[in-house]
PDB file of N, CA, C and O in Angstrom:
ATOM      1  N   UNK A   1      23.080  -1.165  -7.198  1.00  0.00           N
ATOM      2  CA  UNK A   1      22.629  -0.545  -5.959  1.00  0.00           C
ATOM      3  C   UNK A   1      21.579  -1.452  -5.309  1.00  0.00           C
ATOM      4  O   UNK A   1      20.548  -1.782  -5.896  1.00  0.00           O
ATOM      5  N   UNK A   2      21.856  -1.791  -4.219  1.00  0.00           N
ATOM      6  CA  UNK A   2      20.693  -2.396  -3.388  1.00  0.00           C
ATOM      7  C   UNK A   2      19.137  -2.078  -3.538  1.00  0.00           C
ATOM      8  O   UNK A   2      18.876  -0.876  -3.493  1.00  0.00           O
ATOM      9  N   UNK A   3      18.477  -2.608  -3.643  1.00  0.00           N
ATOM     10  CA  UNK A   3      17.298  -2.829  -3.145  1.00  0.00           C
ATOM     11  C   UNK A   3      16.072  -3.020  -1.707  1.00  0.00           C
ATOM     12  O   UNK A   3      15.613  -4.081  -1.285  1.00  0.00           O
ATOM     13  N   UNK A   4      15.821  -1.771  -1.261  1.00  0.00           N
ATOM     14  CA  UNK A   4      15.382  -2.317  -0.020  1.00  0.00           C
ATOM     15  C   UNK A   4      13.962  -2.596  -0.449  1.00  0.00           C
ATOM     16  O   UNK A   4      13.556  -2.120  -1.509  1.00  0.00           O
ATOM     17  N   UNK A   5      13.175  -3.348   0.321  1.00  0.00           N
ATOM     18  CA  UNK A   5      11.827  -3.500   0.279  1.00  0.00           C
ATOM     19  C   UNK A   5      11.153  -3.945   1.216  1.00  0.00           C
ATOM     20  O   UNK A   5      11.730  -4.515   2.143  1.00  0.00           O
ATOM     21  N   UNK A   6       9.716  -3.792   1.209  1.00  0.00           N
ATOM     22  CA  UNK A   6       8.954  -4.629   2.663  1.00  0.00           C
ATOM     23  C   UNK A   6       7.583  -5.053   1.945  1.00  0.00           C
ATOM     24  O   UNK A   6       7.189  -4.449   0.947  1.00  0.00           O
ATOM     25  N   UNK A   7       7.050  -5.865   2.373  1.00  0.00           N
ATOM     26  CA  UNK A   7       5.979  -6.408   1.874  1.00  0.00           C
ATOM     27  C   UNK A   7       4.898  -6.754   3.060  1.00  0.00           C
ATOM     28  O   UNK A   7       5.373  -7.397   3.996  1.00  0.00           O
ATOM     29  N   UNK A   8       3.469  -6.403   3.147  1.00  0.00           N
ATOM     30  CA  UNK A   8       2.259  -6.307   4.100  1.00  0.00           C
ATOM     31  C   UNK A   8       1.491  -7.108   3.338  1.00  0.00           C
ATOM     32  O   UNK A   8       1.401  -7.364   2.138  1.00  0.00           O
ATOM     33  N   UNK A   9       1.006  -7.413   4.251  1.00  0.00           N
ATOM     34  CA  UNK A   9      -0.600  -8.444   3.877  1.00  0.00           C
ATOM     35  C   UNK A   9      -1.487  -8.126   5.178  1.00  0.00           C
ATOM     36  O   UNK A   9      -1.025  -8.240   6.313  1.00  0.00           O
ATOM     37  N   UNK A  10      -2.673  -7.756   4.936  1.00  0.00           N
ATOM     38  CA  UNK A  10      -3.592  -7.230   5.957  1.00  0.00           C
ATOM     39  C   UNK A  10      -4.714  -8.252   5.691  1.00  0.00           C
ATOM     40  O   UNK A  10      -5.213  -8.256   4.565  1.00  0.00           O
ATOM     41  N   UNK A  11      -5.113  -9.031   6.528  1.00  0.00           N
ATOM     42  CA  UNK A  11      -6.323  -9.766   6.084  1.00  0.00           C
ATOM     43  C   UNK A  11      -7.923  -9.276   6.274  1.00  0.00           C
ATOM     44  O   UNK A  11      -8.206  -9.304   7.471  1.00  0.00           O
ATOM     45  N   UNK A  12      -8.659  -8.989   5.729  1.00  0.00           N
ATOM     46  CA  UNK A  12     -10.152  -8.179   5.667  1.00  0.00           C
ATOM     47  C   UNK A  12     -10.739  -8.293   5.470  1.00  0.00           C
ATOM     48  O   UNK A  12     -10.489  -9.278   4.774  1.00  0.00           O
ATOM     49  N   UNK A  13     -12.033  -8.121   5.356  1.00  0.00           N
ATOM     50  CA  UNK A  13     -13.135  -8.712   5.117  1.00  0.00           C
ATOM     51  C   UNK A  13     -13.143  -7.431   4.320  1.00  0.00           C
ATOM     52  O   UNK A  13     -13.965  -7.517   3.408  1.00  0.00           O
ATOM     53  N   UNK A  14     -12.553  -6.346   4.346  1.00  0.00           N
ATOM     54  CA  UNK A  14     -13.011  -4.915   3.650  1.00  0.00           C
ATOM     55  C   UNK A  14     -11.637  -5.156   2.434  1.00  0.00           C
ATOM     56  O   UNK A  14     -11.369  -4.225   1.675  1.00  0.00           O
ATOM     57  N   UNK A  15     -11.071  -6.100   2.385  1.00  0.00           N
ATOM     58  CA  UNK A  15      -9.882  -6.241   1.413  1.00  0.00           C
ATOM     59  C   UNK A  15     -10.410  -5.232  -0.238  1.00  0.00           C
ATOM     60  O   UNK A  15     -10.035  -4.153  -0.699  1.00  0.00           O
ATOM     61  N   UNK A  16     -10.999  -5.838  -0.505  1.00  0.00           N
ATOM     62  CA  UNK A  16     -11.296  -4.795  -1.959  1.00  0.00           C
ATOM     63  C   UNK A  16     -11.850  -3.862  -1.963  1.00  0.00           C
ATOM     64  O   UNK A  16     -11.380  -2.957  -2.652  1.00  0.00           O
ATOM     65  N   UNK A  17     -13.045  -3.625  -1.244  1.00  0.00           N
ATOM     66  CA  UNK A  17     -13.140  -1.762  -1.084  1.00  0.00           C
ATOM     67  C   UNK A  17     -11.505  -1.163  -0.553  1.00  0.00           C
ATOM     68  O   UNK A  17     -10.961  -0.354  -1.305  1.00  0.00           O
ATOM     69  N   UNK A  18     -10.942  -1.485   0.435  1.00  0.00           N
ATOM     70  CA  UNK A  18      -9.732  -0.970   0.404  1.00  0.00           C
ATOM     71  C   UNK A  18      -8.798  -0.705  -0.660  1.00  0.00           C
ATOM     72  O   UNK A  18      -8.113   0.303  -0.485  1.00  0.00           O
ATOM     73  N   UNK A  19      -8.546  -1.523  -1.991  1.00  0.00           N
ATOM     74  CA  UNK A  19      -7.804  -1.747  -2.963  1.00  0.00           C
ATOM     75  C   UNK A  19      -8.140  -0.864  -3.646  1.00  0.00           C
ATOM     76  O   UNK A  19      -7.219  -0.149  -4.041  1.00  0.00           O
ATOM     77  N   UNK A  20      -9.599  -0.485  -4.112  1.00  0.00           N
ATOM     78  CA  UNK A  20     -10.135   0.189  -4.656  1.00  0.00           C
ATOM     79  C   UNK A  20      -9.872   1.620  -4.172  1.00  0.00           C
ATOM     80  O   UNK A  20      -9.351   2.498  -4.861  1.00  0.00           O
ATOM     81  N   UNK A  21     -10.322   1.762  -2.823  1.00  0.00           N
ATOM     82  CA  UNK A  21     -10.045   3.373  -2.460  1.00  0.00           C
ATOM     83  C   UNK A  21      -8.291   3.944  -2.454  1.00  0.00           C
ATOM     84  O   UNK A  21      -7.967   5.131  -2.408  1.00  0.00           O
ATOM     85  N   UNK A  22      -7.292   2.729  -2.515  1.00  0.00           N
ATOM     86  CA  UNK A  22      -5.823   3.637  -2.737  1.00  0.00           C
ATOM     87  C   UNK A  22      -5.447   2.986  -4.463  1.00  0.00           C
ATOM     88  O   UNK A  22      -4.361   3.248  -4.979  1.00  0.00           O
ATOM     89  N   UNK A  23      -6.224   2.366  -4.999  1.00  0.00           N
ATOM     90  CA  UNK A  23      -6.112   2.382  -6.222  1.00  0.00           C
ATOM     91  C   UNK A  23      -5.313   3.556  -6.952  1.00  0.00           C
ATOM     92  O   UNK A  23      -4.097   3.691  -7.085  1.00  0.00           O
ATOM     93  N   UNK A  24      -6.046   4.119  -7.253  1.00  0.00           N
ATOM     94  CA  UNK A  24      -5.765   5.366  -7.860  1.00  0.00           C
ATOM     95  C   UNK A  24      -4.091   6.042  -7.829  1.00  0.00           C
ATOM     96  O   UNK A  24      -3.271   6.324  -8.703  1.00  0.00           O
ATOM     97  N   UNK A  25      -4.119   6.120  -6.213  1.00  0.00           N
ATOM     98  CA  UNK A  25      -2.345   6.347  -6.039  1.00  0.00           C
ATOM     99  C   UNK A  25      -1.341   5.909  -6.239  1.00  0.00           C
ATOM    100  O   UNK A  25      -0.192   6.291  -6.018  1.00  0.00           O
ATOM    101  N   UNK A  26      -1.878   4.842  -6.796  1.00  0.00           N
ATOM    102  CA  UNK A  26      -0.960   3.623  -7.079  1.00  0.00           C
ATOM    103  C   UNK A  26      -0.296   3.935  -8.654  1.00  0.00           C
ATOM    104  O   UNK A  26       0.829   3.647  -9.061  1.00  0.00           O
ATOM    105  N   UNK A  27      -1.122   4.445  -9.182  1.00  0.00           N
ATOM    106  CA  UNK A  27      -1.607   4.492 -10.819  1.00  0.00           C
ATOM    107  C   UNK A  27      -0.399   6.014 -11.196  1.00  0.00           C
ATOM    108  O   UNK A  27       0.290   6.176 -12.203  1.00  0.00           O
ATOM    109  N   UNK A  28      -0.544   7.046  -9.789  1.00  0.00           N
ATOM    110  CA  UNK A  28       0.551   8.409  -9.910  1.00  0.00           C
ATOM    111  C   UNK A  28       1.347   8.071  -9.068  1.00  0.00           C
ATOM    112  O   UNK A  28       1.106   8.616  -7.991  1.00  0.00           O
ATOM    113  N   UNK A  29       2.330   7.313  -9.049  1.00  0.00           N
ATOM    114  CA  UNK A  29       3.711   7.167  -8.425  1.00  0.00           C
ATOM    115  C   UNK A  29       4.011   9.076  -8.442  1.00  0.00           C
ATOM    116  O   UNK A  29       3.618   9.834  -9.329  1.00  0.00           O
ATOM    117  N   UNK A  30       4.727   9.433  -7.312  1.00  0.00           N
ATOM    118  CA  UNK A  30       5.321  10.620  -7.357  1.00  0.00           C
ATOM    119  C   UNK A  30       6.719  10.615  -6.841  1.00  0.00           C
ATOM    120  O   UNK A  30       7.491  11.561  -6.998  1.00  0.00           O
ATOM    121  N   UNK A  31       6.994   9.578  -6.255  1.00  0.00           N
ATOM    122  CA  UNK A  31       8.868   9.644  -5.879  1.00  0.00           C
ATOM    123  C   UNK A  31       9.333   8.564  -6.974  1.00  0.00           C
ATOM    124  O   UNK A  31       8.919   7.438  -7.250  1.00  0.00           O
ATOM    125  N   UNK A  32      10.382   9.384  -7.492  1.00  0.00           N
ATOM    126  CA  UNK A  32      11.424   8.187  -8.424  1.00  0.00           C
ATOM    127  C   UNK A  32      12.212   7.085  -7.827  1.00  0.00           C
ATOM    128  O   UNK A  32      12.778   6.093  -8.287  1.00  0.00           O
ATOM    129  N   UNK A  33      12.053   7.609  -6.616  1.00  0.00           N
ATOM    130  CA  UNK A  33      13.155   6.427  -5.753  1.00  0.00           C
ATOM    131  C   UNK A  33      12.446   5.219  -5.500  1.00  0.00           C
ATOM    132  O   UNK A  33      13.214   4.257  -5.507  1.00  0.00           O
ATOM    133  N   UNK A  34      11.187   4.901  -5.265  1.00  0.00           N
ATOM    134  CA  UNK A  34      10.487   3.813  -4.891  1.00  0.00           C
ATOM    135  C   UNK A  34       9.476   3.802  -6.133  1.00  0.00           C
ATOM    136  O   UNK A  34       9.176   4.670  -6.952  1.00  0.00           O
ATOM    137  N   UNK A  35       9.005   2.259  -5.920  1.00  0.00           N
ATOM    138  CA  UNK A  35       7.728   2.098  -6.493  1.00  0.00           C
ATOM    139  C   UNK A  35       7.286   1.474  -5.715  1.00  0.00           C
ATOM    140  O   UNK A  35       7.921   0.999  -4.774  1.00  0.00           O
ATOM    141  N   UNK A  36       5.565   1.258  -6.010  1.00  0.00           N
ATOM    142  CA  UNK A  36       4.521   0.536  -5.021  1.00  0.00           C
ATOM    143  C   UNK A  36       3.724  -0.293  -5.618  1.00  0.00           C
ATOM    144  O   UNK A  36       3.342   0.166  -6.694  1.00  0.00           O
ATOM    145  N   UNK A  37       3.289  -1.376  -5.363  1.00  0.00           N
ATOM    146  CA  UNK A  37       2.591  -2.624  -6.053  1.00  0.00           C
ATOM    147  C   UNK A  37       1.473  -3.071  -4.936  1.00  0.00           C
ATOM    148  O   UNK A  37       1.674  -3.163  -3.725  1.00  0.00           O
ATOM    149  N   UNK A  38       0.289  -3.317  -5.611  1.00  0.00           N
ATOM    150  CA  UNK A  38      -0.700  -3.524  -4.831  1.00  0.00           C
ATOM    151  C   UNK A  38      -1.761  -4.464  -5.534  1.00  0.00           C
ATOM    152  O   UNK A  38      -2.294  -4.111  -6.586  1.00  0.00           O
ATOM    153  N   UNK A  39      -2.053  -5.672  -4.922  1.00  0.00           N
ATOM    154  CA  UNK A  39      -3.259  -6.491  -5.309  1.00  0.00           C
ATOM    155  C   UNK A  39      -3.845  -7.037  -4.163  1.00  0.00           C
ATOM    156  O   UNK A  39      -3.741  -6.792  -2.961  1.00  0.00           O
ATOM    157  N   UNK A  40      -4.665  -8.059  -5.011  1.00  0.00           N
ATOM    158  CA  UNK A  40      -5.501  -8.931  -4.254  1.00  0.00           C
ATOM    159  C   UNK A  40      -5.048 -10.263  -3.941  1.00  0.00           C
ATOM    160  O   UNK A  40      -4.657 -10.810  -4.972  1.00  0.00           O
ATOM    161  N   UNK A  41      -4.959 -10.910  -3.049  1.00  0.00           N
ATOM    162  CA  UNK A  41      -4.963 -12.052  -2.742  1.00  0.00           C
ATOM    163  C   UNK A  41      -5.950 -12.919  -2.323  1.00  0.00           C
ATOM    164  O   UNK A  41      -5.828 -13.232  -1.139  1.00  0.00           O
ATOM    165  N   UNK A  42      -6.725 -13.325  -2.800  1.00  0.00           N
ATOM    166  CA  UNK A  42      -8.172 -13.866  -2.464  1.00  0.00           C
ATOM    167  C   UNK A  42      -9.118 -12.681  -2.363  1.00  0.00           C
ATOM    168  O   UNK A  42      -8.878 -11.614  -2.929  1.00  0.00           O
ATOM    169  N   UNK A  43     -10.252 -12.909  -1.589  1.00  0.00           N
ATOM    170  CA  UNK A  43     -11.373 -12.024  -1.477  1.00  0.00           C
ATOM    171  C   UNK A  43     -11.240 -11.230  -0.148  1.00  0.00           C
ATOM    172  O   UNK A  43     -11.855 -10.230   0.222  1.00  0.00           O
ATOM    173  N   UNK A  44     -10.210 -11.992   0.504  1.00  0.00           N
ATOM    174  CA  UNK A  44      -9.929 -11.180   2.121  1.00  0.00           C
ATOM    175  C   UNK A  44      -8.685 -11.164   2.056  1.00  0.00           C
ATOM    176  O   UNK A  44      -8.357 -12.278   2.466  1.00  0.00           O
ATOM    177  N   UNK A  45      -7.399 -10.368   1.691  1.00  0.00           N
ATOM    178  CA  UNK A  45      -6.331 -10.488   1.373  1.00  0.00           C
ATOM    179  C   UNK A  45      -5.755  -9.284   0.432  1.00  0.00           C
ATOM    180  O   UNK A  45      -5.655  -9.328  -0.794  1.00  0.00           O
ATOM    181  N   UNK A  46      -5.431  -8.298   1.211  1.00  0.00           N
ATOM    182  CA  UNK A  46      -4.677  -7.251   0.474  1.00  0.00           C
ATOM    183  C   UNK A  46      -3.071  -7.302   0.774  1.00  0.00           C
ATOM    184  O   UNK A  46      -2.609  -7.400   1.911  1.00  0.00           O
ATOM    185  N   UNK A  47      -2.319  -7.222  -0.381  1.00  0.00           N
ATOM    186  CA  UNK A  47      -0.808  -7.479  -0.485  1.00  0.00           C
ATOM    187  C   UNK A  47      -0.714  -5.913  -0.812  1.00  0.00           C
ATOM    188  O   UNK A  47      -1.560  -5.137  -1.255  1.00  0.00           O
ATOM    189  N   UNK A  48       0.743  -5.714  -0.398  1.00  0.00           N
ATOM    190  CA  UNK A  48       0.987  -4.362  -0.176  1.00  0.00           C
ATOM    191  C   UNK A  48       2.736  -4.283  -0.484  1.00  0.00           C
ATOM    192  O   UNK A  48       3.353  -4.740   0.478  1.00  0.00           O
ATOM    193  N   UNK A  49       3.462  -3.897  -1.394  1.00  0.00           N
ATOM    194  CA  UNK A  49       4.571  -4.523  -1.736  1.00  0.00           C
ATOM    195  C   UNK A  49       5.163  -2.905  -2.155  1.00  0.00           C
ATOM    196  O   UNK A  49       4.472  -2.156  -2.846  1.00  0.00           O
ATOM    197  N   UNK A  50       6.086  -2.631  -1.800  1.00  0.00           N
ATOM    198  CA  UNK A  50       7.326  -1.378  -1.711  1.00  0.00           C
ATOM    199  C   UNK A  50       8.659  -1.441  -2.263  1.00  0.00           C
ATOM    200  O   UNK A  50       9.418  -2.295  -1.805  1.00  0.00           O
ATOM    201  N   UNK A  51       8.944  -0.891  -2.915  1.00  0.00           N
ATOM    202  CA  UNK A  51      10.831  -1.113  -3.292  1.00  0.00           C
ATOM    203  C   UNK A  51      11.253   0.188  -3.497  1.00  0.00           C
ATOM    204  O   UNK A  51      10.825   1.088  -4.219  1.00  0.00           O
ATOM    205  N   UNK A  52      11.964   0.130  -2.899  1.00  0.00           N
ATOM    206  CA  UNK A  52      12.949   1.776  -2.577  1.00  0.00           C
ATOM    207  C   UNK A  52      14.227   1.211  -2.962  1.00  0.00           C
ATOM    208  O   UNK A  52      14.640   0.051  -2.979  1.00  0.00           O
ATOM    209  N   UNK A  53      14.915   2.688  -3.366  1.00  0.00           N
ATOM    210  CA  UNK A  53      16.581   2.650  -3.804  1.00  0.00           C
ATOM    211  C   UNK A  53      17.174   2.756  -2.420  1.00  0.00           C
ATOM    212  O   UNK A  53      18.153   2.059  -2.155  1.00  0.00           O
ATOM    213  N   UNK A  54      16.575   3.713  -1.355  1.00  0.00           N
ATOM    214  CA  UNK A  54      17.310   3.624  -0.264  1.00  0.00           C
ATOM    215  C   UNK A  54      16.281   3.796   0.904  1.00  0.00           C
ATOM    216  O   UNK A  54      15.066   3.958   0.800  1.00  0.00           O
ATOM    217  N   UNK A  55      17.190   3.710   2.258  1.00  0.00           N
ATOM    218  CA  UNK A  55      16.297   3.315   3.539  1.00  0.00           C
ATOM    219  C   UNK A  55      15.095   4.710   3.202  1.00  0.00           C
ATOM    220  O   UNK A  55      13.999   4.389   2.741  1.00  0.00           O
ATOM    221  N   UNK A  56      15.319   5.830   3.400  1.00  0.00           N
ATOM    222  CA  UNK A  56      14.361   7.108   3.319  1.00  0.00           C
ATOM    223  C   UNK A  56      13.501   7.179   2.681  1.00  0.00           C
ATOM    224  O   UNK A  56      12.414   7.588   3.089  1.00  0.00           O
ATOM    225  N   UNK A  57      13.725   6.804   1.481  1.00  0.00           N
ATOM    226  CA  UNK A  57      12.589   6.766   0.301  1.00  0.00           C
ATOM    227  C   UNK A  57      11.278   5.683   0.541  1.00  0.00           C
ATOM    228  O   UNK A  57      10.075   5.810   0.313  1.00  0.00           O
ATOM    229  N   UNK A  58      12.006   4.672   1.052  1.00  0.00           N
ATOM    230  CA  UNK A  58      11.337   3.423   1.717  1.00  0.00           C
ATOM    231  C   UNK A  58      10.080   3.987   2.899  1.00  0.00           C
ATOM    232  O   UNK A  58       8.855   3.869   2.891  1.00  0.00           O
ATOM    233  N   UNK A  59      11.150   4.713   3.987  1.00  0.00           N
ATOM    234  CA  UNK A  59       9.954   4.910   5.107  1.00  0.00           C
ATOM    235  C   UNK A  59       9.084   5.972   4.587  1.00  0.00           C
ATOM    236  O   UNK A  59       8.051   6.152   5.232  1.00  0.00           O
ATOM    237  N   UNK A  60       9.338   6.935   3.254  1.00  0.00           N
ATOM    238  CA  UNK A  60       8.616   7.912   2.789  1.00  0.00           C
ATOM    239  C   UNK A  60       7.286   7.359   2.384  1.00  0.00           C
ATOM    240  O   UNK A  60       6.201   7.801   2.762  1.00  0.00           O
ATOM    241  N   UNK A  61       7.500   6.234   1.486  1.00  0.00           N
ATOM    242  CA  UNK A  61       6.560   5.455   0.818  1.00  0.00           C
ATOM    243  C   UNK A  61       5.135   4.528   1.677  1.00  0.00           C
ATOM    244  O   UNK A  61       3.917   4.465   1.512  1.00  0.00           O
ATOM    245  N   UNK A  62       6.088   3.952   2.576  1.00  0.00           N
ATOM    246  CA  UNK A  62       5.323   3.126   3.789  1.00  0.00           C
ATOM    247  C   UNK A  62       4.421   4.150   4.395  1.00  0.00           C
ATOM    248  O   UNK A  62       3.197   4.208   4.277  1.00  0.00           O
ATOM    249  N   UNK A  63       5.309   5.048   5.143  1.00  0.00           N
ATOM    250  CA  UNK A  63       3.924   6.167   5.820  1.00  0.00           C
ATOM    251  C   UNK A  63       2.799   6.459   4.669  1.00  0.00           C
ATOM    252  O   UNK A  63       1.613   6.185   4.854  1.00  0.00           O
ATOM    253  N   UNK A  64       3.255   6.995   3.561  1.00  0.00           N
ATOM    254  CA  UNK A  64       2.032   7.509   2.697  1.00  0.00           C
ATOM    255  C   UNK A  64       1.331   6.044   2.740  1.00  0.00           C
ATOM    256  O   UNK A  64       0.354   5.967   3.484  1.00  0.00           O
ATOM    257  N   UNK A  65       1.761   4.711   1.936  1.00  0.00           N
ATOM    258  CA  UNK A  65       0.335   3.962   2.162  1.00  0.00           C
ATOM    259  C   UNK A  65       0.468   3.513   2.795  1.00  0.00           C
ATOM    260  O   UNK A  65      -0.177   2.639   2.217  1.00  0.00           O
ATOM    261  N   UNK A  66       0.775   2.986   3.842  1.00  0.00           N
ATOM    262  CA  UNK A  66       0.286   2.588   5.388  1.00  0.00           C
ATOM    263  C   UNK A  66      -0.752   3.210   6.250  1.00  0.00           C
ATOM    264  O   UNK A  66      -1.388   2.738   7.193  1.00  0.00           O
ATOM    265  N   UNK A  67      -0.772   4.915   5.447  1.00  0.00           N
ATOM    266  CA  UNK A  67      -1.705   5.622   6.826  1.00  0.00           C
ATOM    267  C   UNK A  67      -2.760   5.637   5.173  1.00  0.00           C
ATOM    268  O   UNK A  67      -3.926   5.862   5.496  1.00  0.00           O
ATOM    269  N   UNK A  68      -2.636   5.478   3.735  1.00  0.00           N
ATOM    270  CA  UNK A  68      -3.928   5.326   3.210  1.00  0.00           C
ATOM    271  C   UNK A  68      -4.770   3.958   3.503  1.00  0.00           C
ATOM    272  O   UNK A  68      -6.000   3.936   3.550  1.00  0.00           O
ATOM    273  N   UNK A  69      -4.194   3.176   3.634  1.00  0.00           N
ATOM    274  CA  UNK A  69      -4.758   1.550   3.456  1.00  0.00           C
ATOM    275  C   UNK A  69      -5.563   1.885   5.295  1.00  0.00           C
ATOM    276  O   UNK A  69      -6.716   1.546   5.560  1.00  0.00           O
ATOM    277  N   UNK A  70      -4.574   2.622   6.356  1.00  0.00           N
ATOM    278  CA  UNK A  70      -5.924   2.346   7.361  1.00  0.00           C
ATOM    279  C   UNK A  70      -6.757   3.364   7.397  1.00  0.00           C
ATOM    280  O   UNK A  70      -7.830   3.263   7.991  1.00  0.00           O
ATOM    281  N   UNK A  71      -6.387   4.472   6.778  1.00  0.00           N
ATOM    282  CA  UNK A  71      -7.373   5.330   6.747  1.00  0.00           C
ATOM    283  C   UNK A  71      -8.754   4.840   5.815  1.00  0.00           C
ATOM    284  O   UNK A  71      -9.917   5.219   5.950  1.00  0.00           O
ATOM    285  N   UNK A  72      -8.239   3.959   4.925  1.00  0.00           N
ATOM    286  CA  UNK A  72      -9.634   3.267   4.383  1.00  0.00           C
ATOM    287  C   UNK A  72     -10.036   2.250   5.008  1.00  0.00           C
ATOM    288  O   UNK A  72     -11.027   1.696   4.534  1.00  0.00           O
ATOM    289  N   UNK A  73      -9.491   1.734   6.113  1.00  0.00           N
ATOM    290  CA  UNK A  73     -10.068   0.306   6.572  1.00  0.00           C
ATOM    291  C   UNK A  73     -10.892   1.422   7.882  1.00  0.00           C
ATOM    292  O   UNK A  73     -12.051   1.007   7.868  1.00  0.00           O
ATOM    293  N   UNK A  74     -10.840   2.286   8.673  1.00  0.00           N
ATOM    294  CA  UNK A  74     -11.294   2.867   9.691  1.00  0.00           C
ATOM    295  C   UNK A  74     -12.572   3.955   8.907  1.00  0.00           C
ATOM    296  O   UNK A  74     -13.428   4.614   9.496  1.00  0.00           O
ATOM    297  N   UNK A  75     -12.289   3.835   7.160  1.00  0.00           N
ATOM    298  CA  UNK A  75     -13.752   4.744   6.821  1.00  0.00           C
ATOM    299  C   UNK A  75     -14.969   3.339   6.988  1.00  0.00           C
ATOM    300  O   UNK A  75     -16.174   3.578   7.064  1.00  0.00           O
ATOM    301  N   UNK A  76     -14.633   2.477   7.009  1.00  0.00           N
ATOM    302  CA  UNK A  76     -15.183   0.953   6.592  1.00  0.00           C
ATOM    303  C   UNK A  76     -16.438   0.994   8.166  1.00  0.00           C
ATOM    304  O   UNK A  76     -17.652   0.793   8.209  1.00  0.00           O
ATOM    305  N   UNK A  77     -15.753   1.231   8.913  1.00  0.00           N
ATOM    306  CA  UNK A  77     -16.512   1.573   9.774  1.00  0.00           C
ATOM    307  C   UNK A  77     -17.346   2.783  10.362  1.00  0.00           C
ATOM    308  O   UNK A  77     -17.730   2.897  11.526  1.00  0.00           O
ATOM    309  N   UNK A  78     -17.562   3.733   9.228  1.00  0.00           N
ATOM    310  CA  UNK A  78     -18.098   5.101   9.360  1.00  0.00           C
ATOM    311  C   UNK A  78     -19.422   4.437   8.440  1.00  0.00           C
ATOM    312  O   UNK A  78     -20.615   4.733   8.509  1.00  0.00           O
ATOM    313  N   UNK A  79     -18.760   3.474   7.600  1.00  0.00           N
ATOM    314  CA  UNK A  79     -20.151   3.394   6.430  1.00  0.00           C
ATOM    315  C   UNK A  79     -21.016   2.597   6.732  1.00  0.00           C
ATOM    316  O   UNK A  79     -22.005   2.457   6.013  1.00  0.00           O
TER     317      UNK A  79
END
């Protein structure tokens, strides 16, 4: 069965407080259809890496961390 996937890189100066605050979700996968992979790439450099069995599961995955990763880059500026 195919493999879909997409892969992000956000460059930041907030790169590891970000990593840190969706850490955790990373750690309770809750859909069987995808998994999610997340590091560091340098000190300003968050990689953001997705693999879904199919297209749905894929955009399921992306919205959840897509809207965590900016919801932590937009707390960055509350603090």
């Amino acid at each position: 069965m195919p493999v879909h996937e997409a892969h992000f890189r956000f460059t930041t100066t907030h790169a590891e407080r970000i990593y840190r605050a969706i850490a955790p979700e990373l750690s309770d996968e809750v859909n069987p259809r995808s998994t999610t992979q997340c590091w560091l790439d340098g000190t300003d450099t968050l990689v953001l890496k997705v693999e879904a069995q199919d297209t749905s599961a894929l955009r399921a995955a992306l919205n959840m961390y897509l809207r965590l990763v900016n919801v932590a880059d937009e707390m960055q500026g509350l603090v």
